[in-house]
C-alpha positions in Angstrom: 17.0 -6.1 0.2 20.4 -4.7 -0.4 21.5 -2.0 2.1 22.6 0.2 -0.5 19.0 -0.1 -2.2 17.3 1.0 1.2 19.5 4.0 2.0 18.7 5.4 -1.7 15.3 5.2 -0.9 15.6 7.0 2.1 17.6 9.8 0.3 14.8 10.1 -2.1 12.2 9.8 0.3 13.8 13.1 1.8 14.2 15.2 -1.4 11.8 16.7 -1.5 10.4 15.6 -5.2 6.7 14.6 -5.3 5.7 11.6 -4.2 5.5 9.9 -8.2 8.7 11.2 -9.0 9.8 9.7 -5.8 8.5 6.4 -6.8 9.3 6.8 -10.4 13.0 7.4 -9.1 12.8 4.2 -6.6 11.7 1.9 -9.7 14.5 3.1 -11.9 17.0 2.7 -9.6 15.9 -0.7 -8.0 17.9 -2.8 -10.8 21.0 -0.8 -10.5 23.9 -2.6 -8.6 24.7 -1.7 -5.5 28.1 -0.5 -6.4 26.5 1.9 -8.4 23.7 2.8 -5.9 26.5 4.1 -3.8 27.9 6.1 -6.3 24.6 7.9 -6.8 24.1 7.9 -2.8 27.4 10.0 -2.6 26.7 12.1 -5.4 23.3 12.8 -3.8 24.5 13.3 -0.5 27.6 15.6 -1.5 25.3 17.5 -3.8 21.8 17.5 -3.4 20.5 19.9 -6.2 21.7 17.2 -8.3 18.7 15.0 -7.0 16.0 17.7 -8.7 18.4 17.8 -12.2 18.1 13.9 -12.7 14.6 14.3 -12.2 14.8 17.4 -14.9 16.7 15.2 -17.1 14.8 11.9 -16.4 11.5 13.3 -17.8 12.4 15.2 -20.6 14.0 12.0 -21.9 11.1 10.1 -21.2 9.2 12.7 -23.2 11.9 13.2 -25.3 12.0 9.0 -26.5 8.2 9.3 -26.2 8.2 11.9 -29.3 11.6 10.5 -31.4 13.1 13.9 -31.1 16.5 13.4 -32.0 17.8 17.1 -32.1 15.9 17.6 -28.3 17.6 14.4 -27.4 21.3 15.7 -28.2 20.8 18.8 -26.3 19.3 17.1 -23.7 22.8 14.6 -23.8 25.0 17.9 -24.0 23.2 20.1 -21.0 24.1 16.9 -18.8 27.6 16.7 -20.4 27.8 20.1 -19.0 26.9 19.5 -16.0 29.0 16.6 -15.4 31.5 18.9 -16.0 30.9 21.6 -13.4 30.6 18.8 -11.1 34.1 17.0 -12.0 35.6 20.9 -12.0 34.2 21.5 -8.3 
């Protein structure tokens, strides 16, 4: 298993989400490459908050795709946007 791969799990494992949003999380992020699982490693690590707001964003898009809400989908695309922002700005 790719190092990268197990050291996300362990930041998840610590952040205190519930255990399915854990393992939601873990199966998401299992295909990504490990290049990018270091990105999200350091983004974690740097800024943990941001651990809860994917999880935030993660569902409501799940619920969002589930209902084919376009308009909750856009703002959904432009709170992130704003976020990703404030990060970039820090």
């Amino acid at each position: 298993m790719d190092s990268n791969l197990i050291k996300f799990q362990k930041v998840i494992s610590k952040s205190g989400l519930l255990k399915e949003d854990q393992d939601s999380f873990k199966k998401l992020f299992s295909k990504a490459s490990s290049r990018d699982l270091k990105f999200i490693i350091d983004l974690f690590e740097k800024y943990p908050e941001q651990i809860e707001i994917l999880n935030k964003f993660y569902k409501l898009k799940r619920e969002t795709l589930k209902n084919k809400d376009k308009k909750a989908w856009n703002d959904i695309l432009q709170q992130e946007y704003k976020i990703l922002e404030e990060i970039e700005n820090k």
